[in-house]
C-alpha positions, 0 to 999 in steps of 0.5 A: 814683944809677944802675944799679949794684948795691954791697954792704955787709958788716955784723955785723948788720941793726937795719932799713931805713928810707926817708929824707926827703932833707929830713930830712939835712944837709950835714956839718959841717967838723969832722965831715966830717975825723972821718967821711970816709966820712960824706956827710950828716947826719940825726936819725931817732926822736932818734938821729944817723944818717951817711948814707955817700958810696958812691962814698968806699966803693968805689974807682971801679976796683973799680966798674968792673971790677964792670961788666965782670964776667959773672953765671954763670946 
């Protein structure tokens, strides 16, 4: 995926899991139109889980001018 560093804001955390990347599927049509910020699909313990595309998420000119920034130590 590379070395950048993203982040999520969320209301809550339940867990993170590691995935099985054989576990997932490519989405289907009509779900791509009504998720499309979805990239896979999977199940996991019985419940459907969307795997975000990232890059949907972020602009790349927002990831860009992360790269520029400089972390105050």
């Amino acid at each position: 995926m590379g070395a950048r560093r993203v982040g999520l804001a969320v209301d809550s955390v339940i867990g993170i899991r590691a995935l099985d990347p054989e576990s997932l599927s490519a989405l289907p049509s009509l779900m791509s139109r009504a998720i499309p910020a979805a990239e896979a699909i999977g199940a996991l313990d019985g419940e459907l889980l969307a795997v975000l595309d990232s890059g949907r998420l972020v602009p790349e000119e927002v990831l860009a001018a992360a790269d520029n920034l400089q972390v105050a130590s």
